[in-house]
C-alpha positions as CSV (number, residue, x, y, z in Angstrom):
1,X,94.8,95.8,117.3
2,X,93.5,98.6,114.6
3,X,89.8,98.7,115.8
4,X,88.4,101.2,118.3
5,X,87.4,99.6,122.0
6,X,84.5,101.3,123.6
7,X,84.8,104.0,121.6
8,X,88.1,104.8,122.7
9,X,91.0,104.8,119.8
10,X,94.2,102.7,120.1
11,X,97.5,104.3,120.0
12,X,98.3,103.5,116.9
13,X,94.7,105.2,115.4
14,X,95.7,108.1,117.4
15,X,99.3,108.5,116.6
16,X,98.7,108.2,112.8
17,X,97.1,111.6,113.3
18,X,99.2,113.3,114.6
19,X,101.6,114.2,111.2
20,X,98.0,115.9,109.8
21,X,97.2,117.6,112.6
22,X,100.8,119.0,113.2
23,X,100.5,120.2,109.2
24,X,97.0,121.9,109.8
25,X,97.6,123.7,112.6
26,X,100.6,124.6,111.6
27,X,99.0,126.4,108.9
28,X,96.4,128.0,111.5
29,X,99.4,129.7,113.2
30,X,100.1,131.6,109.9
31,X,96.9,132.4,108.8
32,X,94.6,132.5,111.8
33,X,93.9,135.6,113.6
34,X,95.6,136.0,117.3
35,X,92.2,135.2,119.2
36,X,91.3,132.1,116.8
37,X,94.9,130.6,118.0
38,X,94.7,131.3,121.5
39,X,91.1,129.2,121.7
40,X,92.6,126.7,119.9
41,X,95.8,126.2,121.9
42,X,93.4,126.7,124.9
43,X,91.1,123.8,123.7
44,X,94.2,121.4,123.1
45,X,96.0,122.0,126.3
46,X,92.2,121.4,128.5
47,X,91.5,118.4,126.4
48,X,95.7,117.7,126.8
49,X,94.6,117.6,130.9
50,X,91.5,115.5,130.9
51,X,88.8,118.3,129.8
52,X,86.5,118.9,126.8
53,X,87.9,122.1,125.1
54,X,84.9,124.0,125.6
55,X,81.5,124.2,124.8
56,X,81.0,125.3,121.0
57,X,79.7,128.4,120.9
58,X,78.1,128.5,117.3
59,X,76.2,125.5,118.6
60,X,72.7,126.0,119.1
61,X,73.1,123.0,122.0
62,X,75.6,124.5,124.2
63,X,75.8,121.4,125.4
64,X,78.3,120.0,122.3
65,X,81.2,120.5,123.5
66,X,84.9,120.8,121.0
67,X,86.1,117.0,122.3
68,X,82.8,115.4,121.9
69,X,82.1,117.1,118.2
70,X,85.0,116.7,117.2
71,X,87.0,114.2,118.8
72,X,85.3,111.4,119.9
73,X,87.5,109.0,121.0
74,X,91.0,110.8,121.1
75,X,92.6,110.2,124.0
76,X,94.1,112.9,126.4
77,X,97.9,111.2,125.0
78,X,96.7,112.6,121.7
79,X,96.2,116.6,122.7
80,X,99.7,115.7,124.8
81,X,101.4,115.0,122.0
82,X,100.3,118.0,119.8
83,X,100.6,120.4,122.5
84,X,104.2,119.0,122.6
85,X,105.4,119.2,118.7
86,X,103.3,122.6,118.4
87,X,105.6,124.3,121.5
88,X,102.3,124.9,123.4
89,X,101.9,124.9,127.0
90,X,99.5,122.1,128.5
């Protein structure tokens, strides 16, 4: 199955990510300030537990929140995983 069902991706959508992700964030550890990494390691263990990441603060809706902008779809598995291969707590 390789389509989206109500707007929820299947594993295998989800787990093709994960390599890129790893990469870019990877890359955010090195060259991201200290603060920048701790809100996004916060964002992926809350969405990692069920949550939204956080309400988007250069949003002039503070009701767009990091999961909804920008990852629609992405299961809580997905944020597990990356937490996991980045050594993050969740």
């Amino acid at each position: 199955m390789s389509e989206r069902q109500e707007g929820v991706m299947t594993e295998a959508q989800w787990k093709e990510r994960i390599p890129h992700t790893i990469v870019h964030h990877r890359l955010t550890e090195r060259h991201a300030g200290a603060s920048m990494l701790r809100e996004l390691q916060w964002q992926y263990a809350d969405m990692a537990n069920g949550g939204d990441g956080g309400a988007l603060a250069s949003e002039a809706n503070s009701e767009d929140t990091c999961r909804a902008n920008y990852y629609p779809g992405y299961p809580d598995e997905f944020f597990q995983e990356v937490c996991d291969l980045m050594c993050w707590e969740r």
